[in-house]
VEXKOLSE-229927 format. One record per residue (C-alpha): x negated, y negated, z negated; residue in three letters. Coordinates in steps of 0.1 Angstrom, whole numbers, padded with zeros to 4 digits, always signed. Layout:
BEGIN
XYZALA...
//
This chain:
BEGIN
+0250+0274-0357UNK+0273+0252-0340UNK+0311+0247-0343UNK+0331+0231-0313UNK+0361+0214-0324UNK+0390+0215-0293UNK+0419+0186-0291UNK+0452+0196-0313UNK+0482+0193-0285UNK+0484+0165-0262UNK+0512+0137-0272UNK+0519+0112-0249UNK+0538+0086-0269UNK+0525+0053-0269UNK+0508+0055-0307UNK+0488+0084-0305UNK+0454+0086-0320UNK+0428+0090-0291UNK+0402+0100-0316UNK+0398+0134-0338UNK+0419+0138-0362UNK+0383+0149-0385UNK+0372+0116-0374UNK+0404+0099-0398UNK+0392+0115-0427UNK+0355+0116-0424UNK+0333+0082-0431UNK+0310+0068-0401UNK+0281+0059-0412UNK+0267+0052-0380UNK+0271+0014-0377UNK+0260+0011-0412UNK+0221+0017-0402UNK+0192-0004-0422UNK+0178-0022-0397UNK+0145-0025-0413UNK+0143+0010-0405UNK+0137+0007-0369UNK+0132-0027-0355UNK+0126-0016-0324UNK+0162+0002-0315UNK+0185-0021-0294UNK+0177-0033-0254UNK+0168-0065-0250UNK+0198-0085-0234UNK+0171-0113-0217UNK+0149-0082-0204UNK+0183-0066-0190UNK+0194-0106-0174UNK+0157-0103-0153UNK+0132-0113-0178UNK+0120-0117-0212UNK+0092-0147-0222UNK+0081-0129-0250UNK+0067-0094-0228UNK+0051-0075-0251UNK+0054-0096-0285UNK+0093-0091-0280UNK+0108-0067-0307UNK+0138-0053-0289UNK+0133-0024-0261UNK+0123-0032-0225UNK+0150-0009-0211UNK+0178-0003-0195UNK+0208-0011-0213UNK+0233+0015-0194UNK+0204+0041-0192UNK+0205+0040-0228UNK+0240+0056-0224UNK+0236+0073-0191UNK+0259+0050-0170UNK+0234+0036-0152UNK+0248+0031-0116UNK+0214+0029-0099UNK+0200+0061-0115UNK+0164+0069-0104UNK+0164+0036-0081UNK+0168+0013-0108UNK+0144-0011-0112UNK+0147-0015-0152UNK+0123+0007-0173UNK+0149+0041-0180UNK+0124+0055-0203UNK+0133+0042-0242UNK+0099+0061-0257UNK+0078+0045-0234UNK+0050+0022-0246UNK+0064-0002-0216UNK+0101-0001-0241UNK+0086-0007-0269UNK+0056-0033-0267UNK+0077-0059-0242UNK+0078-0051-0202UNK+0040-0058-0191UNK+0028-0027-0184UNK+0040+0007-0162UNK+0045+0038-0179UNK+0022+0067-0161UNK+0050+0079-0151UNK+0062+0047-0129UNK+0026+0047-0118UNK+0019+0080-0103UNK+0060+0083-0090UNK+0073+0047-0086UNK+0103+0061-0103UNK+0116+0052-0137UNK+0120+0084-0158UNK+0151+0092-0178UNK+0149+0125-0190UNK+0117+0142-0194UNK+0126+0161-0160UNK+0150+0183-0176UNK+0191+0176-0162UNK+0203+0158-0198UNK+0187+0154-0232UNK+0210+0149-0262UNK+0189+0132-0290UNK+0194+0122-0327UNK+0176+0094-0344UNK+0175+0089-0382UNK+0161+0051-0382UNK+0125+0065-0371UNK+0129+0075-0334UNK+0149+0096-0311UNK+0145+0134-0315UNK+0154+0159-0290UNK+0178+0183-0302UNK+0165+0220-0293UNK+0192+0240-0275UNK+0212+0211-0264UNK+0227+0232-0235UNK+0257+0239-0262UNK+0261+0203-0267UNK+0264+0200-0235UNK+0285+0231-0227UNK+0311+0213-0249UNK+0310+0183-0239UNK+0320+0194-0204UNK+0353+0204-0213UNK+0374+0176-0213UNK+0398+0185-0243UNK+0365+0194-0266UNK+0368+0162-0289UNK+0334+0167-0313UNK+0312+0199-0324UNK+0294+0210-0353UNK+0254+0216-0354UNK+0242+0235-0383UNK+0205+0240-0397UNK+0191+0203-0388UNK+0172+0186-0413UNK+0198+0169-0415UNK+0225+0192-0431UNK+0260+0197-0407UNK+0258+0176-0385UNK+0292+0164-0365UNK+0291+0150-0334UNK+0324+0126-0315UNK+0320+0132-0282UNK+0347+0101-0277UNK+0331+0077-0296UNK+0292+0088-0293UNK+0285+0087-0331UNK+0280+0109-0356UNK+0303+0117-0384UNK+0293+0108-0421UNK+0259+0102-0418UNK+0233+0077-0409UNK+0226+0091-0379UNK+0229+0078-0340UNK+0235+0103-0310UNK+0230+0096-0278UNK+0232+0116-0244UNK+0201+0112-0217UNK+0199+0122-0183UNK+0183+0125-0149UNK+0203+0102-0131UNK+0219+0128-0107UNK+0245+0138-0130UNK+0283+0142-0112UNK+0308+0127-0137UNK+0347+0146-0134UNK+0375+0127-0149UNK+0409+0142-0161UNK+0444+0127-0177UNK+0464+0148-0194UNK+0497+0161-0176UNK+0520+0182-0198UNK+0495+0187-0225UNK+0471+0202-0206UNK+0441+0184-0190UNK+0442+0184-0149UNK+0410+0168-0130UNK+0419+0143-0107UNK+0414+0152-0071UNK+0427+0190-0079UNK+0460+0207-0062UNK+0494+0208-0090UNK+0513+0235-0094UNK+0531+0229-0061UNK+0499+0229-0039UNK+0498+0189-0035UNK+0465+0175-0034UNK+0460+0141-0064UNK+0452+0117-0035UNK+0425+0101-0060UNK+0389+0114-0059UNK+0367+0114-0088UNK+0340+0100-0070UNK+0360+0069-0062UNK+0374+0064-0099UNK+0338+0072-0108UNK+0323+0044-0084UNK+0350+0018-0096UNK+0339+0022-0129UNK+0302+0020-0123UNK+0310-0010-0111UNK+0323-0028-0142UNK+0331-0005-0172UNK+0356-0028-0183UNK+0378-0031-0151UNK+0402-0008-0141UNK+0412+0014-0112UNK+0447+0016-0097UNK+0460+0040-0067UNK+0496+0048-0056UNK+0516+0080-0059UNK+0543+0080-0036UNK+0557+0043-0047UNK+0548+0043-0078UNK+0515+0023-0086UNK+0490+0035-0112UNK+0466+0023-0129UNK+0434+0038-0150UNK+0422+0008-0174UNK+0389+0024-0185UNK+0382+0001-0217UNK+0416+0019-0229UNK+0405+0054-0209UNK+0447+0057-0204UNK+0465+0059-0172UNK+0492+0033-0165UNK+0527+0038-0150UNK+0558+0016-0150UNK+0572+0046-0176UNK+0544+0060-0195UNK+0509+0064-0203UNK+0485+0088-0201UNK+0450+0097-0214UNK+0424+0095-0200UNK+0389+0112-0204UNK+0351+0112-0188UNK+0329+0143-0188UNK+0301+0153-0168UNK+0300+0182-0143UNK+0282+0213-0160UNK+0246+0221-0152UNK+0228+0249-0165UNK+0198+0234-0179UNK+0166+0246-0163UNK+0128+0246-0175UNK+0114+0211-0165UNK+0083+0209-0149UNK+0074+0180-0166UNK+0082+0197-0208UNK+0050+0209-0221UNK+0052+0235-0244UNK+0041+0212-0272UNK+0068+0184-0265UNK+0095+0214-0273UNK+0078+0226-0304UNK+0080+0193-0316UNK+0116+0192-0313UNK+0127+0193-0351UNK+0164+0197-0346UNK+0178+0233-0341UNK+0209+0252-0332UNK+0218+0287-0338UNK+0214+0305-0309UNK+0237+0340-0310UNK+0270+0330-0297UNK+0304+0344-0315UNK+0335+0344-0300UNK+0368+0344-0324UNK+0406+0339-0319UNK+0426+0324-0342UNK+0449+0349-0368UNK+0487+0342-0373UNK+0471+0333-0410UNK+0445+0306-0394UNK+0420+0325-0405UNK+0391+0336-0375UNK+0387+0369-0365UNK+0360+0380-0342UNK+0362+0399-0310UNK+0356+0437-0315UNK+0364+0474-0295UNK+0378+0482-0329UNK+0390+0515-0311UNK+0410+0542-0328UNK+0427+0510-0345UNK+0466+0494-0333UNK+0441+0464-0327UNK+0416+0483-0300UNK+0404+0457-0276UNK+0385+0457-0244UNK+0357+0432-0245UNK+0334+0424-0275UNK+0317+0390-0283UNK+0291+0393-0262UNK+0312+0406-0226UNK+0328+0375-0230UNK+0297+0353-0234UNK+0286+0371-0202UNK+0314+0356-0185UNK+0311+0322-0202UNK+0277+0316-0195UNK+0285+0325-0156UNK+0318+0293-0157UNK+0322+0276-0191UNK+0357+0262-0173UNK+0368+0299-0160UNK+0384+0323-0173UNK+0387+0364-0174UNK+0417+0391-0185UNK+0409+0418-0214UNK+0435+0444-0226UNK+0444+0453-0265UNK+0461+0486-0266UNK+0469+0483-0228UNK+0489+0448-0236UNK+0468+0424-0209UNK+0456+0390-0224UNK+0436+0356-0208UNK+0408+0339-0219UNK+0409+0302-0209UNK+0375+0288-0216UNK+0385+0255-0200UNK+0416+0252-0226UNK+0401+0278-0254UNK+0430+0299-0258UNK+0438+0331-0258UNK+0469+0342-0236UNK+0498+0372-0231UNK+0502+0372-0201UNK+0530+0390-0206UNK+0552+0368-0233UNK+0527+0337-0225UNK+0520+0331-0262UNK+0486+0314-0268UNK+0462+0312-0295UNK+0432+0290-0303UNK+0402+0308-0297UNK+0365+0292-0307UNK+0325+0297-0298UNK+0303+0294-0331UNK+0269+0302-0328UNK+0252+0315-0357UNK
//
């Protein structure tokens, strides 16, 4: 079962909390992991500079340092090892993975689009049905979700900040190296993608692609373009957008993919995967009491609605960013799976809605 956690309302004043609010009143243990536990878990910064004298003696991973995080620039043509459970990571950089030796490409992923792993101080572990993970991470104002049933206990994942709430636990997201990464600022406290037409049909003259490439570039640059006269500027160690007046956030997600059966996963490699998800998807909205209720015909009642749960996972699973209309008691209402609310289209009133799988 998995819980997705959406951003409260956008504020733009200058001393807003970029983070979830869950993350100010939960502990990170993240950066508090024994290292005796695995001394084998950070890149080796001379094997990342072009070489390390100790090869295969050296204690720290022959990899990639960005692939690590999947902001490698180079993808597939990089020439640093990209696979972290390799015998060529960990015993020092002498040897080619069979991989490298039958492709002359550097594997990622196990072939599949993205991998989102966990590792408790004794290796990384595939998480089985990551595609929710990664559903959610899409959306650019989903700040963190919920994974129930792991050996673990509940485990909660900041999708800002890449940890893991609570518990000694890293997270980290893998992927093929083709992945097409969207970004978005927040423009009356809703997110907009850059490169997308406003409300009066004008084109944002700024591409993704180019923000994307600057950024690839050096992480801890910046990217400025012009609107008109006025001269912006996107300073990606901040992830806020710049003007002479305000400031804006900023956020990264990747382009959904709907994960497909690798050629290169075994049937064994996935029942080894020890983490699980629930995999029956709920759809709720929220009540004017907060509590959740979930979406039902409920006909004969004042409260008779058109859909159930599962028409509107139908819909979700075909464009987790779109949208589709459902009538209660011939009233006419929105989903907006990009924003999670539920809308009259009538009076425009919204409510939260979430996705739980149980």
């Amino acid at each position: 079962m998995a819980t997705a956690h959406e951003s409260e309302e956008e504020s733009l004043s200058d001393g807003e909390s970029y983070v979830s609010s869950e993350s100010d009143s939960e502990s990170d243990g993240s950066d508090g992991e024994n290292d005796s536990q695995s001394p084998v878990r950070e890149p080796c910064r001379y094997y990342n500079k072009g070489g390390c004298r100790n090869g295969a003696r050296c204690s720290y991973l022959h990899v990639c340092k960005y692939a690590l995080t999947g902001n490698c620039r180079y993808g597939t043509e990089c020439k640093l090892n990209h696979d972290a459970a390799s015998s060529d990571a960990r015993g020092g950089a002498s040897h080619q993975t069979r991989d490298e030796e039958e492709t002359g490409v550097p594997q990622l992923t196990d072939g599949r689009y993205y991998q989102w792993q966990l590792n408790d101080g004794r290796g990384w572990k595939s998480i089985d049905n990551d595609h929710i993970i990664e559903a959610q991470y899409c959306l650019p104002h989903s700040k963190s979700i919920k994974i129930y049933n792991t050996p673990y206990g509940a485990v909660s994942i900041d999708f800002n900040r890449m940890k893991v709430y609570g518990k000694d636990l890293k997270v980290r997201r893998l992927d093929d190296g083709n992945t097409v990464w969207l970004w978005y600022c927040t423009l009356r406290r809703k997110w907009h993608k850059y490169g997308e037409k406003d409300s009066r049909g004008n084109t944002n003259p700024v591409k993704c692609s180019d923000i994307e490439r600057k950024f690839q570039s050096n992480p801890k640059s910046s990217f400025t373009f012009n609107i008109g006269s006025e001269t912006l500027e996107i300073k990606f160690r901040e992830m806020r957008q710049v003007g002479q007046n305000r400031k804006r956030k900023v956020t990264r997600r990747p382009s959904y993919r709907s994960q497909q059966a690798a050629a290169g996963v075994s049937q064994v490699a996935a029942a080894l995967s020890n983490v699980s998800l629930g995999t029956k998807p709920k759809w709720q909205f929220e009540g004017d009491s907060t509590a959740w209720h979930d979406y039902k015909p409920r006909r004969g009642t004042q409260t008779e609605c058109s859909v159930t749960s599962e028409d509107i996972e139908r819909k979700y699973q075909q464009n987790p960013n779109g949208s589709m209309v459902f009538k209660v008691k011939g009233h006419s209402y929105k989903l907006d799976f990009g924003e999670m609310k539920q809308i009259n289209l009538k009076t425009q009133r919204s409510r939260k809605i979430q996705r739980v799988l149980v």
